[in-house]
C-alpha positions as CSV (number, residue, x, y, z in Angstrom):
1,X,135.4,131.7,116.3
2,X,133.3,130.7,112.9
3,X,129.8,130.4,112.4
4,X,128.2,128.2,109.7
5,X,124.6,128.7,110.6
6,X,121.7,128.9,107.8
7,X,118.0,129.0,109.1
8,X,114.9,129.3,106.5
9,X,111.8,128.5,105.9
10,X,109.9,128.6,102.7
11,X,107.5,126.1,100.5
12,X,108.6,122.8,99.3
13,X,109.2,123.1,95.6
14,X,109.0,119.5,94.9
15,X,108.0,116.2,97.1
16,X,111.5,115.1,98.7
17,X,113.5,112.0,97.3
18,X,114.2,109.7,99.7
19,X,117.2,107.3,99.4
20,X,119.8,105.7,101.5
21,X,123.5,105.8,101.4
22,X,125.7,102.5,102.0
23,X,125.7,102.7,105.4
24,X,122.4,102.3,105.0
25,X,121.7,106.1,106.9
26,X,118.2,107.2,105.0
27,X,119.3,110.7,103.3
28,X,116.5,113.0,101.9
29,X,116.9,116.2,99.5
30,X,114.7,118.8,98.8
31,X,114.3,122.3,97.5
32,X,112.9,125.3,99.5
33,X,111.9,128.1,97.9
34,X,111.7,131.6,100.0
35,X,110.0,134.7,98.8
36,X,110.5,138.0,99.3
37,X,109.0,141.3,98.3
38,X,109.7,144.9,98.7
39,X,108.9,148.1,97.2
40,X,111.9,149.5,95.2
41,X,112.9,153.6,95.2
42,X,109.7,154.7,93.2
43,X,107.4,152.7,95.6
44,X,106.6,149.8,93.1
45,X,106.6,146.5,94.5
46,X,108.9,143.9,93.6
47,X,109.2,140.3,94.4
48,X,112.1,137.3,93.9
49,X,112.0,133.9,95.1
50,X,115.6,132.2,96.2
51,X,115.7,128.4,96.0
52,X,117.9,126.1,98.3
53,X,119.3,122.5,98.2
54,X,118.6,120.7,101.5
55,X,120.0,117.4,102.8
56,X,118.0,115.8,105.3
57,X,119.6,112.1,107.4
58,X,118.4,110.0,109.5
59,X,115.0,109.8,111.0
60,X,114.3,113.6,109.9
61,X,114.9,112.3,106.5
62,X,112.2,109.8,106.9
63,X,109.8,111.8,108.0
64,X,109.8,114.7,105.7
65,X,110.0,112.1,103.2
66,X,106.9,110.2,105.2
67,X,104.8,113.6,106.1
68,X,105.7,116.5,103.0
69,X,104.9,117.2,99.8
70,X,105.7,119.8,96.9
71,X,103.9,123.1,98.7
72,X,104.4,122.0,102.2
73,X,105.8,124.9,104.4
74,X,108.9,123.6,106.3
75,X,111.5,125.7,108.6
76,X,115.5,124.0,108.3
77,X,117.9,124.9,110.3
78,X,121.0,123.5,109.8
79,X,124.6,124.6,108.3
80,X,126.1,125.7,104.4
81,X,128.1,123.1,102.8
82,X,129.9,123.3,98.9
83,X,130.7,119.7,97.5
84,X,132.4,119.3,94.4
85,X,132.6,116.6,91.8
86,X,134.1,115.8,88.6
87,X,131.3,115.2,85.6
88,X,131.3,112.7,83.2
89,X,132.3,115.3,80.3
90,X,135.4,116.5,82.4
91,X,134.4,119.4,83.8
92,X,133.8,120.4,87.8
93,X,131.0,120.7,89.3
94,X,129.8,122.6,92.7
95,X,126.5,122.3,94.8
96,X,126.1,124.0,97.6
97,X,123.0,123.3,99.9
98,X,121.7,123.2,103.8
99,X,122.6,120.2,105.7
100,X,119.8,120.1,108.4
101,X,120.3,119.6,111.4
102,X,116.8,120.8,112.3
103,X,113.6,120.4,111.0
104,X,110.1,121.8,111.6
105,X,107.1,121.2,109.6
106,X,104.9,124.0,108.9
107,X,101.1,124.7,109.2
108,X,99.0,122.1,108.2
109,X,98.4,123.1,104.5
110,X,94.4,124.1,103.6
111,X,94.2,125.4,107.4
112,X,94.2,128.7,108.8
113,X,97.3,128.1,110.7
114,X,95.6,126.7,113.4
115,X,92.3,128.3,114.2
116,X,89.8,126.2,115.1
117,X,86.0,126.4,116.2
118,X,83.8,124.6,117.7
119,X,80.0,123.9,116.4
120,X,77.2,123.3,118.4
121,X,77.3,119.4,118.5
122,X,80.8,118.3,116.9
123,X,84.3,119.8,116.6
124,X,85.6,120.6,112.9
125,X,89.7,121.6,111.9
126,X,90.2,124.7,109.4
127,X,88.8,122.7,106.1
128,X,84.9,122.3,108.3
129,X,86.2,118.0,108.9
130,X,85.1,116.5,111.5
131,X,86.9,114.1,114.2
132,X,85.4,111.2,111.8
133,X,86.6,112.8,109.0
134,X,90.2,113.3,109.7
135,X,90.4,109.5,110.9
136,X,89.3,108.1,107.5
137,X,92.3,110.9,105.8
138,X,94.7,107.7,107.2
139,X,98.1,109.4,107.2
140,X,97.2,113.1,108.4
141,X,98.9,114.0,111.0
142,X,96.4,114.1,113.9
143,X,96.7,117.7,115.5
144,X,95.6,118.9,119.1
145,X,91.5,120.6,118.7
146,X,92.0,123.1,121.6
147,X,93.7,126.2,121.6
148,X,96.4,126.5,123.7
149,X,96.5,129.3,126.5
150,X,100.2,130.6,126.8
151,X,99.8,130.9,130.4
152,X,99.7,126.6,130.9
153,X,103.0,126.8,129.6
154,X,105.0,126.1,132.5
155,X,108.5,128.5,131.7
């Protein structure tokens, strides 16, 4: 048996690109960038960021082209794939990159991933809006005001 399984999340490096191919299938790319840090053998911290290609299709593709921007956090999950072409000076050329088949958006950038409090006489997200507030934002993605208590979950 094989396995061709790739799973990260990271921080949008640029907003994605959003085309369609002849089929007329809507494919989106982007680039992830994943950091990570470590202390090395005399205790001095280091840090390197990796950056992946990611293709996106179908109605995924629309909305992270619809909902994301450069900085947005966004978990893929999805499988490695190397395609190769021939470029216009003769030579060969080789991309690898992710080809999602799964895709999560992250925390709401600004926020505190989620925390939310209540004042005495209106509710208010992470950034101190207001109900009011987030419906004049127009295309924020309107998310739930209560916490959720993990014993509702029925499983």
């Amino acid at each position: 048996m094989y396995i061709n399984k790739a799973i990260v999340y990271g921080n949008l490096t640029r907003d994605p690109e959003l085309r369609a191919i002849p089929s007329g299938t809507q494919v989106a790319t982007l680039s992830v960038a994943t950091n990570r840090v470590w202390k090395n053998a005399d205790g001095v911290k280091q840090e390197s960021v990796d950056y992946h290609n990611v293709v996106v299709f179908g109605r995924q593709a629309e909305n992270v082209a619809q909902y994301l921007k450069k900085g947005s956090g966004i978990f893929v999950e999805g499988r490695m794939q190397t395609r190769s072409w021939d470029a216009t000076d003769g030579t060969k050329k080789y991309r690898t990159e992710i080809v999602a088949d799964r895709v999560q958006f992250g925390p709401k950038s600004g926020g505190g991933g989620g925390n939310y409090q209540k004042n005495d006489d209106q509710t208010s997200s992470p950034k101190g809006k207001t109900k009011d507030d987030k419906e004049s934002d127009g295309a924020a993605i309107d998310y739930p005001e209560e916490q959720i208590n993990p014993e509702d979950i029925p499983f």
